[in-house]
C-alpha positions as CSV (number, residue, x, y, z in Angstrom):
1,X,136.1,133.4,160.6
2,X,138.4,134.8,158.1
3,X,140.4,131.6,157.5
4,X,137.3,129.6,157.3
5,X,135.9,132.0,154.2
6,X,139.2,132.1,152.9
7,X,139.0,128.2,152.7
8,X,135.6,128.0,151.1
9,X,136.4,130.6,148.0
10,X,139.6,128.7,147.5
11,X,137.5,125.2,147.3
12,X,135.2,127.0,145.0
13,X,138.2,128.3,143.2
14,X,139.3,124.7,143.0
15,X,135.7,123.4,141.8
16,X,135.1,126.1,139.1
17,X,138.9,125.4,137.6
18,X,138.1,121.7,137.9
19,X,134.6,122.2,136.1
20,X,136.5,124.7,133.2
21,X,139.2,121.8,132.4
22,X,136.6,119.5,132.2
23,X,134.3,121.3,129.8
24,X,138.3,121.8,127.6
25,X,138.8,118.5,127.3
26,X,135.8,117.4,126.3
27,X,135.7,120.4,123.1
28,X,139.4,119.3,122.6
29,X,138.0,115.4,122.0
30,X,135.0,116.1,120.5
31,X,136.8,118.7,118.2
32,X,133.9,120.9,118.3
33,X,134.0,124.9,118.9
34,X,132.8,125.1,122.3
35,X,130.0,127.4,120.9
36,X,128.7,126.9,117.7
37,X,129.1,129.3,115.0
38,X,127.1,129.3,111.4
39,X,129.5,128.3,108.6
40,X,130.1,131.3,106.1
41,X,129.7,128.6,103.3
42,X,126.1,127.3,105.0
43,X,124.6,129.8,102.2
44,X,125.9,130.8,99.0
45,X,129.2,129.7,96.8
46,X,131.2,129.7,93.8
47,X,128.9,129.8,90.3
48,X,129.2,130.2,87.1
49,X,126.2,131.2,85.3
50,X,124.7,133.6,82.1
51,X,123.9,137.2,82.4
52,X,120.5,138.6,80.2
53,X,123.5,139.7,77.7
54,X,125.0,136.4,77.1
55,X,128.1,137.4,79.3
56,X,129.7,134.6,81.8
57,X,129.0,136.0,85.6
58,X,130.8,134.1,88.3
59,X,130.7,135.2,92.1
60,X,133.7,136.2,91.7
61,X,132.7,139.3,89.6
62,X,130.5,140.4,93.0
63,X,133.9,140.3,95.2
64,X,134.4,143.8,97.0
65,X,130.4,144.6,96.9
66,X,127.1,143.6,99.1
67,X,124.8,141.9,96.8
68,X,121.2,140.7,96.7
69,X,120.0,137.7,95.3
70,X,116.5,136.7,94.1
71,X,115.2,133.3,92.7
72,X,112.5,133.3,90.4
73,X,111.3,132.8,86.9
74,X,109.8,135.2,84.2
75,X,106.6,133.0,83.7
76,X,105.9,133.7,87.7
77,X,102.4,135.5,88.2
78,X,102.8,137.8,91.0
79,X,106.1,137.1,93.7
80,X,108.6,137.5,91.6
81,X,107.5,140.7,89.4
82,X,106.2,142.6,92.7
83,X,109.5,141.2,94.5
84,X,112.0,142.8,91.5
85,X,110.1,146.4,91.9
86,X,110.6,146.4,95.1
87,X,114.0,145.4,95.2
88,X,114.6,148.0,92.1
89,X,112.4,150.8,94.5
90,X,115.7,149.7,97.0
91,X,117.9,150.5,94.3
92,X,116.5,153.9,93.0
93,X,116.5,155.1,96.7
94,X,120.1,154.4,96.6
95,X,121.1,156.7,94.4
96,X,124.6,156.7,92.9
97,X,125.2,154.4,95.5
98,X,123.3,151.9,93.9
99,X,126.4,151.3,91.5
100,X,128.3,149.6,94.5
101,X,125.5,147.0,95.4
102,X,124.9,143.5,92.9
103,X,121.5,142.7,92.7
104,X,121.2,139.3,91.1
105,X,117.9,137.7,89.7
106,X,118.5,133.9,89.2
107,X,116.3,131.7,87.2
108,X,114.8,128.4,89.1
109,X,113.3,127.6,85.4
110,X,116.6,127.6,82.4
111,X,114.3,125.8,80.0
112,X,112.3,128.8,79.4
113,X,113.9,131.9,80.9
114,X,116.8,132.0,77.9
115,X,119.4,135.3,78.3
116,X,117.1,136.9,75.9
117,X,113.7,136.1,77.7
118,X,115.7,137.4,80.8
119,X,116.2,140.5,79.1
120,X,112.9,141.6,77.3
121,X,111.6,140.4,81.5
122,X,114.3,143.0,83.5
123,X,113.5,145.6,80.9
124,X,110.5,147.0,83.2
125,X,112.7,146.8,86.1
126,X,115.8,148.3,87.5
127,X,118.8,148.3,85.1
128,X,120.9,147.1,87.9
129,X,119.5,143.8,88.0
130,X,121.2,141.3,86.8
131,X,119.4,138.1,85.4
132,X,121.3,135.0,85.4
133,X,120.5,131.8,83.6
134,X,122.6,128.1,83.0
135,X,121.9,124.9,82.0
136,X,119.5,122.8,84.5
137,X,122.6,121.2,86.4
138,X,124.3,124.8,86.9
139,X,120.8,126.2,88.1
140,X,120.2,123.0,90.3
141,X,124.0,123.8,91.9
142,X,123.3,127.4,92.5
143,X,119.8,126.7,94.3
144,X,121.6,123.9,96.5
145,X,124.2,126.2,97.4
146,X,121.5,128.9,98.7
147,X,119.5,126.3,99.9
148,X,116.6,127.2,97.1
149,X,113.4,125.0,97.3
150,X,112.5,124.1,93.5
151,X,109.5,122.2,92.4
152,X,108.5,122.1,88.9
153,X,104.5,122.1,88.6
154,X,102.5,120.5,86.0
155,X,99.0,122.4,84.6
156,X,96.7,122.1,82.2
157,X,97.5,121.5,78.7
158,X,101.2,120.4,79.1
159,X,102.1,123.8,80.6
160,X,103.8,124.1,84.0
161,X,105.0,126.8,86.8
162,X,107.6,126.6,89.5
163,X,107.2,126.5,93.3
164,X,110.1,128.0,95.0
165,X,111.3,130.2,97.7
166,X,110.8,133.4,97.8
167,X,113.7,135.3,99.7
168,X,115.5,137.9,99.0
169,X,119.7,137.0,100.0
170,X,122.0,140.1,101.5
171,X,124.9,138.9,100.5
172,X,128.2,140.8,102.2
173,X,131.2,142.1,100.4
174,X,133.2,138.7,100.5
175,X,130.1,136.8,99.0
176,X,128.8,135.4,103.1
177,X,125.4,135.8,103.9
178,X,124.2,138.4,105.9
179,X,120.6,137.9,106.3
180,X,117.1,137.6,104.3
181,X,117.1,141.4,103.0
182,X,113.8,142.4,104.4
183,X,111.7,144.4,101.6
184,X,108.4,144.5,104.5
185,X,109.4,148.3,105.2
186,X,110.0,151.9,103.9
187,X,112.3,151.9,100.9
188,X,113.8,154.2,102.5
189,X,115.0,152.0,105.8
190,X,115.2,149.1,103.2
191,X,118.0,151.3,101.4
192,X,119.6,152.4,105.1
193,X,120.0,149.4,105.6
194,X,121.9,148.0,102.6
195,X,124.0,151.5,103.1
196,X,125.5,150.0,106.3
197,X,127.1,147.3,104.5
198,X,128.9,149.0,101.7
């Protein structure tokens, strides 16, 4: 009875080992990862855009910090506005920590929202945030990278406003993303949370 149990585990054994190199060859052909992982450059990028001051910001300035990033425009009713305070609520909460985390408002609209129209706009907001504006082709490359839906909307009387999303980026310290930064919550597990990743 022994041998014949003996005999069956080592034919399973033999089925399982068959079954693994199998499965090897097949990733080895195929040249895929035999699990799929998300790419750390699926979101995000290099940039080189215009802070509310007029100075050149480039994700490299945001190496060695977590960072948030926002897409919006200073013309935008309601979204964006209640979407800064509550990211500058996340930022207050922080406390001097606050000085180790980016937050980053990037314009979806560069024909209107000039450095200085991004200034006189953050100025009810937290000074932390930093607005960033380009020319269209620049703000076009940024909201590929972070996979930013942009539509320009006509209105009455040759005006216009801009459908886009609306998600706030958590960035981590080598510029990957994390995760949508959830601002649905207490500031104060909001701010936990960003605390983890300093």
């Amino acid at each position: 009875m022994k041998a014949r149990t003996a005999q069956i585990l080592l034919m399973l054994a033999g089925f399982l080992a068959g079954v693994a190199s199998i499965v090897l060859v097949i990733v080895l052909v195929s040249g895929r990862d035999p699990v799929p992982t998300a790419r750390a450059s699926a979101i995000g990028g290099p940039f080189e855009l215009t802070d509310q001051n007029g100075r050149t910001v480039t994700d490299q300035d945001l190496r060695g910090h977590p960072f948030l990033v926002f897409f919006g425009f200073t013309h935008c009713p309601d979204v964006c506005p209640t979407t800064l305070f509550e990211v500058s609520e996340v930022l207050g909460k922080l406390g001097p920590d606050a000085q180790r985390v980016g937050a980053l408002f990037v314009t979806v609209d560069p024909e209107r929202d000039t450095p200085a129209q991004m200034k006189e706009y953050l100025s009810s907001f937290n000074p932390r945030l930093v607005g960033l504006t380009g020319d269209p082709a620049a703000i076009a490359a940024v909201a590929k990278a972070y996979r930013v839906y942009v539509k320009k909307v006509p209105l009455d009387h040759g005006d216009y406003t801009m459908d886009h999303t609306a998600l706030v980026y958590l960035m981590d310290k080598d510029g990957r993303f994390v995760a949508p930064f959830n601002l649905k919550r207490t500031t104060d597990d909001a701010a936990a949370d960003l605390r983890k990743h300093l």
